[in-house]
DRENZA-213869 format. One record per residue (C-alpha): chain; x, z, y. Coordinates in Angstrom, 2 decimals, always signed. Example, Ala and Ser with C-alpha at 12.3 -4.5 7.8 and 13.67 -1.06 7.14 Angstrom:
<node><chain>A</chain><u>+12.30</u><w>+7.80</w><v>-4.50</v></node>
<node><chain>A</chain><u>+13.67</u><w>+7.14</w><v>-1.06</v></node>
***
This chain:
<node><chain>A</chain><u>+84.79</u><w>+16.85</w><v>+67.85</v></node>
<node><chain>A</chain><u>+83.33</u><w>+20.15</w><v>+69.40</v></node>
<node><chain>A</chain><u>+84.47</u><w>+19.71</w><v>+73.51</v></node>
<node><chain>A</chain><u>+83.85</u><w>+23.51</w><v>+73.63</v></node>
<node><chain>A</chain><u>+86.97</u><w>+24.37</w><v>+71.17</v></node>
<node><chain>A</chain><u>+89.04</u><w>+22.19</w><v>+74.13</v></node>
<node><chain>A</chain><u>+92.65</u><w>+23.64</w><v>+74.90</v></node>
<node><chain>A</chain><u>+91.15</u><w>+27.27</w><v>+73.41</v></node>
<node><chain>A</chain><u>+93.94</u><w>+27.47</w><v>+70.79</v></node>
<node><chain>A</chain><u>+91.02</u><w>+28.69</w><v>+68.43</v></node>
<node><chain>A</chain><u>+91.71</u><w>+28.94</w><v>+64.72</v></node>
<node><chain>A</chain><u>+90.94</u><w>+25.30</w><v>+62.92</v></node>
<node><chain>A</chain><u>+86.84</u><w>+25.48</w><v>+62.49</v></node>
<node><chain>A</chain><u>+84.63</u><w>+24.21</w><v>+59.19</v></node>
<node><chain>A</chain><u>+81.80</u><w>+22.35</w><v>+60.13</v></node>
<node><chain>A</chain><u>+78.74</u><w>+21.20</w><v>+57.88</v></node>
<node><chain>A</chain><u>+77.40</u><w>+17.76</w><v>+58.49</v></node>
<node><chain>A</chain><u>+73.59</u><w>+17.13</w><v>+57.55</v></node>
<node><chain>A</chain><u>+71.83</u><w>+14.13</w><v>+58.04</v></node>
<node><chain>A</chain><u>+68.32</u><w>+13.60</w><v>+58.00</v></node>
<node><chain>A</chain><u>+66.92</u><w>+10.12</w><v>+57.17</v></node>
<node><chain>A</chain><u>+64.41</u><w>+7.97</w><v>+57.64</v></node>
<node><chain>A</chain><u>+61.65</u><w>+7.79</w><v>+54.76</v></node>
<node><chain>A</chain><u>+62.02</u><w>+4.32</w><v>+53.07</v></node>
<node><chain>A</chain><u>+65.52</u><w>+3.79</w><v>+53.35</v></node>
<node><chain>A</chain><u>+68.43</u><w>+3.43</w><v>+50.77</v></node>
<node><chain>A</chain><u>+70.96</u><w>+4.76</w><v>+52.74</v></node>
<node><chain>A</chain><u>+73.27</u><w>+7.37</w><v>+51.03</v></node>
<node><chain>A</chain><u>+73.16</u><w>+10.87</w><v>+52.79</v></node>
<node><chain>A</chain><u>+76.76</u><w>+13.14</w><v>+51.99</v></node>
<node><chain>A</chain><u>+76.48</u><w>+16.99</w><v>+53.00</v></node>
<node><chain>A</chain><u>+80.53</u><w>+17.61</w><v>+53.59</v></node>
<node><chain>A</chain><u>+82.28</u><w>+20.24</w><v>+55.27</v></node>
<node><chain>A</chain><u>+84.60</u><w>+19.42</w><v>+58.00</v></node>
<node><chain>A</chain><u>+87.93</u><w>+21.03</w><v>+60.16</v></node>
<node><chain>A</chain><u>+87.61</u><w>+20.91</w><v>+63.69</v></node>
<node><chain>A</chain><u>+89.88</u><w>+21.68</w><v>+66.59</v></node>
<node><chain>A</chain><u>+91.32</u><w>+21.45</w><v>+69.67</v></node>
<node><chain>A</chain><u>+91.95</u><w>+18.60</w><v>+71.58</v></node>
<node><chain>A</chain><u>+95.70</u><w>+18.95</w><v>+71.63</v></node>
<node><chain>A</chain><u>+95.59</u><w>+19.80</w><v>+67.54</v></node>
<node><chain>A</chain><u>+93.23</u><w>+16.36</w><v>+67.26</v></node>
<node><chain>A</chain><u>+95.61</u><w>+14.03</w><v>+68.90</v></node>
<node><chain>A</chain><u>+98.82</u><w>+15.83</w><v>+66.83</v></node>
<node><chain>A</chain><u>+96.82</u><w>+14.36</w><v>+63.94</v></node>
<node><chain>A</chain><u>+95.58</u><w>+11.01</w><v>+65.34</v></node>
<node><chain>A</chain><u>+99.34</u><w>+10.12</w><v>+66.37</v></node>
<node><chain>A</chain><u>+100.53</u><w>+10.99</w><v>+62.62</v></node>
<node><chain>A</chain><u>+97.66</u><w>+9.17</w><v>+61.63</v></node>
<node><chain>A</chain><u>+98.47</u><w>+6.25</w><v>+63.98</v></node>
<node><chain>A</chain><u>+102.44</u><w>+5.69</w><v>+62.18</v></node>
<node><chain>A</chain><u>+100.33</u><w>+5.00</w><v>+58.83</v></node>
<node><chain>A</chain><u>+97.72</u><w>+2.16</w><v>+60.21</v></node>
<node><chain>A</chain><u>+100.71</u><w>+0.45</w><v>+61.87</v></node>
<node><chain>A</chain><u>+102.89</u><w>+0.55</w><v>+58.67</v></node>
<node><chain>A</chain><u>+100.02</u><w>-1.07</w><v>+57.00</v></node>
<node><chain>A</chain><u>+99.64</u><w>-3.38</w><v>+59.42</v></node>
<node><chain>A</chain><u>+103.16</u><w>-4.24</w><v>+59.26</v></node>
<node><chain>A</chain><u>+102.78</u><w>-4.61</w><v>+55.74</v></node>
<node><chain>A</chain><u>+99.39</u><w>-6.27</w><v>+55.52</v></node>
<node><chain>A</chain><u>+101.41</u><w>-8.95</w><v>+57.95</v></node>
<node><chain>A</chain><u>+104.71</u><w>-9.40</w><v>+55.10</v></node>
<node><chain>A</chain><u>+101.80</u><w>-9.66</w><v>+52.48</v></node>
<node><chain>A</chain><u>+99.83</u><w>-12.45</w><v>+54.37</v></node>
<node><chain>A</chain><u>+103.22</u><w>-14.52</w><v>+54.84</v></node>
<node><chain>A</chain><u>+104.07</u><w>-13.88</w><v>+51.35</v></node>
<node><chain>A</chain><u>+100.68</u><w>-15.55</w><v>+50.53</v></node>
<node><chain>A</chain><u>+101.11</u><w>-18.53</w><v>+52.70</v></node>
<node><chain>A</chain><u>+104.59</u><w>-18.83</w><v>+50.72</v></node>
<node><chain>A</chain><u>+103.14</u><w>-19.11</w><v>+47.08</v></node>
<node><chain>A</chain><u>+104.20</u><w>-22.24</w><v>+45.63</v></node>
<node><chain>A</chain><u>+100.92</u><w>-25.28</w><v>+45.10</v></node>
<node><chain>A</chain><u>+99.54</u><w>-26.58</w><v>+42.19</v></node>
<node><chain>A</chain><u>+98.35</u><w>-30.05</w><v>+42.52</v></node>
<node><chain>A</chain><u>+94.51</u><w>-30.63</w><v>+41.72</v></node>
<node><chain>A</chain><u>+94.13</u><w>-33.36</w><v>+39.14</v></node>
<node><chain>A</chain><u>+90.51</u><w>-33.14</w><v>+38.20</v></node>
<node><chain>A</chain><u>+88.14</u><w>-35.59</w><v>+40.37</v></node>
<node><chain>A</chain><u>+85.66</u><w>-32.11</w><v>+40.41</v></node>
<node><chain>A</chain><u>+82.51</u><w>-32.91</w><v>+41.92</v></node>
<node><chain>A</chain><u>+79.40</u><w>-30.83</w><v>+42.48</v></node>
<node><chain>A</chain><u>+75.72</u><w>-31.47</w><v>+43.33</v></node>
<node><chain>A</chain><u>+74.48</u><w>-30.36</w><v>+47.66</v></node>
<node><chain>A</chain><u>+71.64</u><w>-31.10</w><v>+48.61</v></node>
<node><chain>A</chain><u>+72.18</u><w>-34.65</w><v>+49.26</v></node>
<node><chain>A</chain><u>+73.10</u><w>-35.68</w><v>+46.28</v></node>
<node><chain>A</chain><u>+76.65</u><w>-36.10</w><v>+44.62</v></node>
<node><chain>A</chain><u>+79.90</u><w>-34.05</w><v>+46.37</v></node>
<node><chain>A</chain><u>+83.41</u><w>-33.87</w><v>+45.61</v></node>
<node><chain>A</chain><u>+86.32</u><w>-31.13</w><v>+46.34</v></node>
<node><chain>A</chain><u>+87.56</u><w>-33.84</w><v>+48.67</v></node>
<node><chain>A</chain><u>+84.12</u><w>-33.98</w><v>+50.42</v></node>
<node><chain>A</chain><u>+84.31</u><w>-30.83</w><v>+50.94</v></node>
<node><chain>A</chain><u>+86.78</u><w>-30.80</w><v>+53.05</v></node>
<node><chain>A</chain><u>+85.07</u><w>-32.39</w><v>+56.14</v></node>
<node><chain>A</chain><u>+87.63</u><w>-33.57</w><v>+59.14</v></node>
<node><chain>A</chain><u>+89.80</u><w>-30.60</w><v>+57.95</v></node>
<node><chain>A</chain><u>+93.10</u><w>-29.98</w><v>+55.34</v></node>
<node><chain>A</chain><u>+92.35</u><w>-26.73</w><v>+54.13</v></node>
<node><chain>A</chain><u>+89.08</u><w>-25.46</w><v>+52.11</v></node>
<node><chain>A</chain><u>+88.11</u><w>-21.88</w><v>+51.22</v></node>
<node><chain>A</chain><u>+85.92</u><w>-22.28</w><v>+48.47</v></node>
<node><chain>A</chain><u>+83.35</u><w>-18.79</w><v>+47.61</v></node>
<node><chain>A</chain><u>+82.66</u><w>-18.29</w><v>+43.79</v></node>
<node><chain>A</chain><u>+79.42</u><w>-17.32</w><v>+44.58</v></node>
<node><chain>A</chain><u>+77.69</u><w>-14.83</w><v>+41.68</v></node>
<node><chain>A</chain><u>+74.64</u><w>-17.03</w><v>+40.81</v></node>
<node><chain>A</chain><u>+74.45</u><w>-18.26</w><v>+37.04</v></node>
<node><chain>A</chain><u>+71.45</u><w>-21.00</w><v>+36.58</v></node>
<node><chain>A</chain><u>+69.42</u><w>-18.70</w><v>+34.75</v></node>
<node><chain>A</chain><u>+69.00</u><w>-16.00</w><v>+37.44</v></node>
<node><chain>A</chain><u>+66.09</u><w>-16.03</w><v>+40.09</v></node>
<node><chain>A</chain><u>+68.45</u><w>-15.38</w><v>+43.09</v></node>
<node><chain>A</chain><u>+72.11</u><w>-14.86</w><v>+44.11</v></node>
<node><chain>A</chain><u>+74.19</u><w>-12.12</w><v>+43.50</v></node>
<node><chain>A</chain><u>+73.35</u><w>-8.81</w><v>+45.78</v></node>
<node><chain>A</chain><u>+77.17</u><w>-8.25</w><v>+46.23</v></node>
<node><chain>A</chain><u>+78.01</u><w>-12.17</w><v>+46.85</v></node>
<node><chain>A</chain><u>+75.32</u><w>-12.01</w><v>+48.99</v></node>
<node><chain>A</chain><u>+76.83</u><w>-8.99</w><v>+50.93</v></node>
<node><chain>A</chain><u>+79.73</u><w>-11.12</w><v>+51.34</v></node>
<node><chain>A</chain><u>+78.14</u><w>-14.34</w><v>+52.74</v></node>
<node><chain>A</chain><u>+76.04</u><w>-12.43</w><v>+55.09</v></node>
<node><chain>A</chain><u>+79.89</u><w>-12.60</w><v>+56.97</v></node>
<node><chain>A</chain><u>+80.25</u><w>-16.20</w><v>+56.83</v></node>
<node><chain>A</chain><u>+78.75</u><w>-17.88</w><v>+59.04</v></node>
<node><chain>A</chain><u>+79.62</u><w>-16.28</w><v>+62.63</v></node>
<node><chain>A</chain><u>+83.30</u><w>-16.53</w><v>+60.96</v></node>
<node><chain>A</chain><u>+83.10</u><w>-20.29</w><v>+60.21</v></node>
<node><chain>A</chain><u>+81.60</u><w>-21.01</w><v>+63.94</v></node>
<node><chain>A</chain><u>+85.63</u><w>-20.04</w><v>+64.84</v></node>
<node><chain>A</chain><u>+87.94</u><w>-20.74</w><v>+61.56</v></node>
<node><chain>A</chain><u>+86.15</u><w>-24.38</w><v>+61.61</v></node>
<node><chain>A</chain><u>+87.51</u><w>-25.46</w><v>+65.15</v></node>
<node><chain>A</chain><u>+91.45</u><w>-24.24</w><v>+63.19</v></node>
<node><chain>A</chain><u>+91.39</u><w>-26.49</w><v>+60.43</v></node>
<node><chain>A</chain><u>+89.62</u><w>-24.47</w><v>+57.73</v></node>
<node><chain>A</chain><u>+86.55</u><w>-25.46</w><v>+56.03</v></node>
<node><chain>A</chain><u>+84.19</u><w>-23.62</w><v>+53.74</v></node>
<node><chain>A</chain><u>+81.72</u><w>-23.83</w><v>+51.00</v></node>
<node><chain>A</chain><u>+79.98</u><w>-21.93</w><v>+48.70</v></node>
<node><chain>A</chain><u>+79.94</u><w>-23.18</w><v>+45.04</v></node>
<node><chain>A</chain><u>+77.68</u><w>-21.65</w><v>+42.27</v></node>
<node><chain>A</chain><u>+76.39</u><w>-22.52</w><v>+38.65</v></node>
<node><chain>A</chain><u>+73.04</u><w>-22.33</w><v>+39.71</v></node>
<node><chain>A</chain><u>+71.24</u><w>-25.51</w><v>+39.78</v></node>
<node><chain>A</chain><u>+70.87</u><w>-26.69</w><v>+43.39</v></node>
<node><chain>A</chain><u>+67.22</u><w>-26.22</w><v>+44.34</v></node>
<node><chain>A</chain><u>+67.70</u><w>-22.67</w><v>+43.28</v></node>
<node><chain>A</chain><u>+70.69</u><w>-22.40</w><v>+45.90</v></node>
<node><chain>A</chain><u>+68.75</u><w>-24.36</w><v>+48.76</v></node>
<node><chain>A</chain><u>+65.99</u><w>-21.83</w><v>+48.18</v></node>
<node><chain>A</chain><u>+68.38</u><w>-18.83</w><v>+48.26</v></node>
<node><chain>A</chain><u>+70.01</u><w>-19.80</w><v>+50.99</v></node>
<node><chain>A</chain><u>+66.96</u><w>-20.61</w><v>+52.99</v></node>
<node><chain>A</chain><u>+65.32</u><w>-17.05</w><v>+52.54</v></node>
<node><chain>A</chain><u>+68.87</u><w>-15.57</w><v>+53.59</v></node>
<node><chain>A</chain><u>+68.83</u><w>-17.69</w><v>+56.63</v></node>
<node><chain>A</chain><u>+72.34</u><w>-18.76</w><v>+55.80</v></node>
<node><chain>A</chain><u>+73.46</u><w>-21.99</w><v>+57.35</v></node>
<node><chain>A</chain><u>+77.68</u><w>-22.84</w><v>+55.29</v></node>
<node><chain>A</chain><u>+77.61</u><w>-25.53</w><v>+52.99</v></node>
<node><chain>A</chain><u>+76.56</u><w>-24.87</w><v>+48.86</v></node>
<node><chain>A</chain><u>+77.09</u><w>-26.61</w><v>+46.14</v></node>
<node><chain>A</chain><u>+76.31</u><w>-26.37</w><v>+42.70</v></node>
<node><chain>A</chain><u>+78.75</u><w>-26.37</w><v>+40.07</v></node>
<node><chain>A</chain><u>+76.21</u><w>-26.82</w><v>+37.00</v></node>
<node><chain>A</chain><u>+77.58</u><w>-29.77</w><v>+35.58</v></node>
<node><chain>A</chain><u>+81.08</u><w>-29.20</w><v>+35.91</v></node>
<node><chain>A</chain><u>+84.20</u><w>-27.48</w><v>+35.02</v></node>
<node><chain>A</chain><u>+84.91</u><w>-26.09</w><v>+38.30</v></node>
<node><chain>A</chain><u>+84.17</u><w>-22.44</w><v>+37.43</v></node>
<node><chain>A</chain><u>+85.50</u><w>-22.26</w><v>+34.35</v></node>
<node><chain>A</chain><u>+89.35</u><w>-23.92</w><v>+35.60</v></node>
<node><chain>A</chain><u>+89.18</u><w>-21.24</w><v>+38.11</v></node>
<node><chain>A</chain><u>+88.57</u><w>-18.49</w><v>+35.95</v></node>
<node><chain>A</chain><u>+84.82</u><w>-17.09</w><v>+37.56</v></node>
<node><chain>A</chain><u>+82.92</u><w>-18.06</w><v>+34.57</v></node>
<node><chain>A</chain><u>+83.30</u><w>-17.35</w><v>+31.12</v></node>
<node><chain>A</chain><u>+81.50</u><w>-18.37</w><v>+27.43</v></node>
<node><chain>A</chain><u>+80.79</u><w>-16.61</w><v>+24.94</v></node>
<node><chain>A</chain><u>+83.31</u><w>-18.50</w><v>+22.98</v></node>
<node><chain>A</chain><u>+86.35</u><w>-18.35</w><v>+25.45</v></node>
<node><chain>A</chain><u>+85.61</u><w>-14.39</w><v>+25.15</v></node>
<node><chain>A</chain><u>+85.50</u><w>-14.59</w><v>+21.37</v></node>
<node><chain>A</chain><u>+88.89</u><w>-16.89</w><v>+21.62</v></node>
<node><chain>A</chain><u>+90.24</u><w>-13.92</w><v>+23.98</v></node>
<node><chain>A</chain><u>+90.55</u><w>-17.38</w><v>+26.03</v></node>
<node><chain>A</chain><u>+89.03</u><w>-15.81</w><v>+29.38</v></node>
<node><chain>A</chain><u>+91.43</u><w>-14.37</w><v>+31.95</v></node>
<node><chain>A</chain><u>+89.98</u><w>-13.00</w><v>+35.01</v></node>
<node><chain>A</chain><u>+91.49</u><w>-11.45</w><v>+38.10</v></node>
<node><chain>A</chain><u>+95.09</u><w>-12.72</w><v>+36.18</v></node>
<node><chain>A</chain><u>+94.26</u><w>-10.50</w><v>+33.02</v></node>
<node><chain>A</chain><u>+92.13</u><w>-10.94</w><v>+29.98</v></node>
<node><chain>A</chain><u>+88.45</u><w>-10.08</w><v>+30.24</v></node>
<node><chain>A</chain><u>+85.76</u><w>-9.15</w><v>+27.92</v></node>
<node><chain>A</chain><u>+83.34</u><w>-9.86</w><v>+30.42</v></node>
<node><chain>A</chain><u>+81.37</u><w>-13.11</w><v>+30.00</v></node>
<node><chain>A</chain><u>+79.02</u><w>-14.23</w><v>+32.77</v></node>
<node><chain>A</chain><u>+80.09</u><w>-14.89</w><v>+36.56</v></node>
<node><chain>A</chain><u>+82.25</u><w>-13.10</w><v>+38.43</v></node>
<node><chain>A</chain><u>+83.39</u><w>-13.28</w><v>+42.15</v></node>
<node><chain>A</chain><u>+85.88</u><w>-14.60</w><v>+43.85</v></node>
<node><chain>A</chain><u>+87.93</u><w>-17.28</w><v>+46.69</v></node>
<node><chain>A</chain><u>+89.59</u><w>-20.03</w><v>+46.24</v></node>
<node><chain>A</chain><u>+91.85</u><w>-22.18</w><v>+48.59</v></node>
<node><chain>A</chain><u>+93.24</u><w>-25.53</w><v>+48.64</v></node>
<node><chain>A</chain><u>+95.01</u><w>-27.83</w><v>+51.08</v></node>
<node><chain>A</chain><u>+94.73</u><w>-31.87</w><v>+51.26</v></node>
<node><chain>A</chain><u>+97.25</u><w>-34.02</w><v>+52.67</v></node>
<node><chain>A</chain><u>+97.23</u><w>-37.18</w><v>+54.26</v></node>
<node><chain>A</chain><u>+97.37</u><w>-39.09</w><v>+51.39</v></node>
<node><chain>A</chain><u>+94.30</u><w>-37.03</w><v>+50.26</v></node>
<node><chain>A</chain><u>+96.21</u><w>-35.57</w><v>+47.64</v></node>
<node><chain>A</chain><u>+94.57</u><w>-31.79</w><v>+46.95</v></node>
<node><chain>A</chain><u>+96.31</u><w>-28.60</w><v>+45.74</v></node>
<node><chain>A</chain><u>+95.38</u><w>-25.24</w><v>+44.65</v></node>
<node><chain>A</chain><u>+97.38</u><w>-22.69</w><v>+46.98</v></node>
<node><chain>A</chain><u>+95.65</u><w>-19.58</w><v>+46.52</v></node>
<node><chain>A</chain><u>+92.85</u><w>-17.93</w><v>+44.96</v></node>
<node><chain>A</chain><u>+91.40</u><w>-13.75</w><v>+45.16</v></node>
<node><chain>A</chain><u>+89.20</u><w>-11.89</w><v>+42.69</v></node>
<node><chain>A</chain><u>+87.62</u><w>-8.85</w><v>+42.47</v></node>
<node><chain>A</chain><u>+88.35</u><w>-6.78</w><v>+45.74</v></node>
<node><chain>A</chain><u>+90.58</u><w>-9.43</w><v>+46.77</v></node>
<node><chain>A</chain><u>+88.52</u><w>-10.75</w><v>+49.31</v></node>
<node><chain>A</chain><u>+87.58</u><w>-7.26</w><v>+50.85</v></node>
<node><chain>A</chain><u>+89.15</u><w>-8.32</w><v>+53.79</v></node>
<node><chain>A</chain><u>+86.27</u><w>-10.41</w><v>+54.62</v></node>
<node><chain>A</chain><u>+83.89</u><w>-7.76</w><v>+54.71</v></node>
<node><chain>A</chain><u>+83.45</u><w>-6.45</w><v>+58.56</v></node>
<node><chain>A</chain><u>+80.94</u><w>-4.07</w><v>+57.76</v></node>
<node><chain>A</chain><u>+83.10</u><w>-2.23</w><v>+55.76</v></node>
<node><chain>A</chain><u>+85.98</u><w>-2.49</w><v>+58.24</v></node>
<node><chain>A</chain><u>+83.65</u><w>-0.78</w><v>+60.60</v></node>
<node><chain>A</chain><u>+82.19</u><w>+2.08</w><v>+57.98</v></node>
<node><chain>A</chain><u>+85.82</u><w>+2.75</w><v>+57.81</v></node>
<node><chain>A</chain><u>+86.46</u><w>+4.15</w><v>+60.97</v></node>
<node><chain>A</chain><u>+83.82</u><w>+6.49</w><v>+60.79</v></node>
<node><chain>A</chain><u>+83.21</u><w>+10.07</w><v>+59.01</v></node>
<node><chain>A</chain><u>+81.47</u><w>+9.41</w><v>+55.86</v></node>
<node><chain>A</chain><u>+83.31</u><w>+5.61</w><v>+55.04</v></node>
<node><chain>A</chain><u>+80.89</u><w>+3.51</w><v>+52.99</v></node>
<node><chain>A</chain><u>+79.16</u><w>+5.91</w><v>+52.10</v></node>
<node><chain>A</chain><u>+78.77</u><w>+5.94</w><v>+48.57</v></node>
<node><chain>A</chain><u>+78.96</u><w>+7.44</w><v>+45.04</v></node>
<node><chain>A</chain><u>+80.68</u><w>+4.08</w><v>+43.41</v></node>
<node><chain>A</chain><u>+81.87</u><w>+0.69</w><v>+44.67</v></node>
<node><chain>A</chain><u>+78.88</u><w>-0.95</w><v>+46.29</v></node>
<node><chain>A</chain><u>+76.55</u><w>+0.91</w><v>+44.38</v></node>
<node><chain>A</chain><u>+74.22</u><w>+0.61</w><v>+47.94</v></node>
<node><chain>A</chain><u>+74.09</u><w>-3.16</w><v>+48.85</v></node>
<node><chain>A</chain><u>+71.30</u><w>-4.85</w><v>+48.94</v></node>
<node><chain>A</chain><u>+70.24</u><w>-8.47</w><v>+49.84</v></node>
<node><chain>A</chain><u>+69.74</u><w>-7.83</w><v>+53.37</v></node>
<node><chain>A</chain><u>+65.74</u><w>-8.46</w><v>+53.42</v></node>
<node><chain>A</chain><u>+65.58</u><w>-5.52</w><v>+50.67</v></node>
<node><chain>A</chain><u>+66.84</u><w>-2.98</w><v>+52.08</v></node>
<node><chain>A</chain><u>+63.90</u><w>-0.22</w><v>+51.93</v></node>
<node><chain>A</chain><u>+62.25</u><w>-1.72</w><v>+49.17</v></node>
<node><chain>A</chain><u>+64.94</u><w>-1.92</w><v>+46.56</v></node>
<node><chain>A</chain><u>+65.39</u><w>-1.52</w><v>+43.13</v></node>
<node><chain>A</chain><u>+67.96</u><w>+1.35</w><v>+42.09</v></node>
<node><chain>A</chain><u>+70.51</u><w>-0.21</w><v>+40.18</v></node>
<node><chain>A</chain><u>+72.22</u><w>-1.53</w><v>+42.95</v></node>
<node><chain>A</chain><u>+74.96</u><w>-4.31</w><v>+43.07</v></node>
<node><chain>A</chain><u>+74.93</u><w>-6.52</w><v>+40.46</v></node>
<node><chain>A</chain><u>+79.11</u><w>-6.48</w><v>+40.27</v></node>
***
């Protein structure tokens, strides 16, 4: 906002934004023209503006109750995973808690480290769980990856929420984040609630609730940009000029101990 244009009742302005950046860095630079105003004109805009966010907050709130609503499916595989200690089941998982979020974490067994874009994600985790935790929610990470590879990983990202690996079990593949080749060639693999081509990993959340009779159920799971949400940093970029800042869908993240010594091709979903 140019001050000087204040209560002037000049003519609506174009402005060109440049930004110069630091050598090094993979930050996206956009050149964009840009109306500006008067004070008076600005706030018009902002209070039009203003009846949108609070419809979609309205609606975000129908949409989370709707969630909450969705009918359960009742777990009856004994799924169990390998942490660092040794053998861990869904149920372990759990903790002193009766509901689980559960990260399909991007990291198949032959890679040398996790997912750029998963890893985007869990870089929110932690300073989340230090609240959700103390409200009855637990959470883990669970991967194919075997589980030194993880422990490793998750040491050099400084990353402190439970991981387990899924190697030896079914676990991805019941909840649709993993694909064969054969379940492709079947036209067996559904991801995101529609067929996929795609074999590999993909991302994703999963939720589940255990009762007192430690009975477990499946009440919700996201894919794709269905756990968005999650992601503060781009809650933030949103609010300001240029967004996220980019020419496709996280074509800029990087692990966060790359960043200015990255390769180019980005994301790796």
């Amino acid at each position: 906002m140019d001050h000087r244009l204040q209560g002037r009742g000049e003519e609506p302005k174009s402005v060109t934004h440049h930004q110069h950046e630091p050598t090094g860095t993979m930050t996206t630079t956009l050149e964009f023209e840009h109306t500006v105003v008067s004070r008076g004109e600005w706030l018009e805009a902002r209070k039009e503006l203003l009846k949108q966010e609070k419809e979609l907050t309205r609606q975000r709130d129908k949409v989370c109750a709707e969630r909450r609503a969705l009918p359960w499916v009742k777990v009856d595989k004994d799924y169990a995973f390998q942490g660092p200690n040794g053998r861990v089941t869904l149920a372990d998982l759990f903790g002193k808690n009766s509901q689980l979020i559960i990260y399909h974490f991007m990291f198949d067994p032959s890679w040398g480290e996790g997912c750029p874009g998963c890893s985007f994600l869990s870089d929110h985790v932690d300073s989340a769980r230090m609240h959700f935790e103390n409200r009855d929610v637990s959470y883990a990470a669970v991967s194919r990856a075997p589980i030194a590879k993880l422990e490793a990983f998750k040491k050099r990202m400084g990353w402190k929420f439970p991981w387990v690996s899924s190697e030896k079990s079914d676990f991805n593949y019941d909840y649709h984040v993993s694909f064969t080749d054969e379940q492709i060639a079947k036209g067996e693999a559904v991801y995101n609630y529609e067929p996929t081509t795609e074999a590999g990993e993909c991302p994703g959340s999963s939720v589940f609730y255990k009762n007192a009779d430690g009975e477990i159920f499946h009440t919700y799971s996201a894919y794709a940009r269905g756990d968005e949400g999650t992601l503060g940093t781009f809650m933030w970029m949103d609010m300001t000029p240029k967004g996220r800042n980019e020419e496709s869908t996280m074509n800029w993240i990087r692990l966060h101990d790359q960043y200015g010594n990255a390769p180019e091709d980005g994301c790796c979903h």
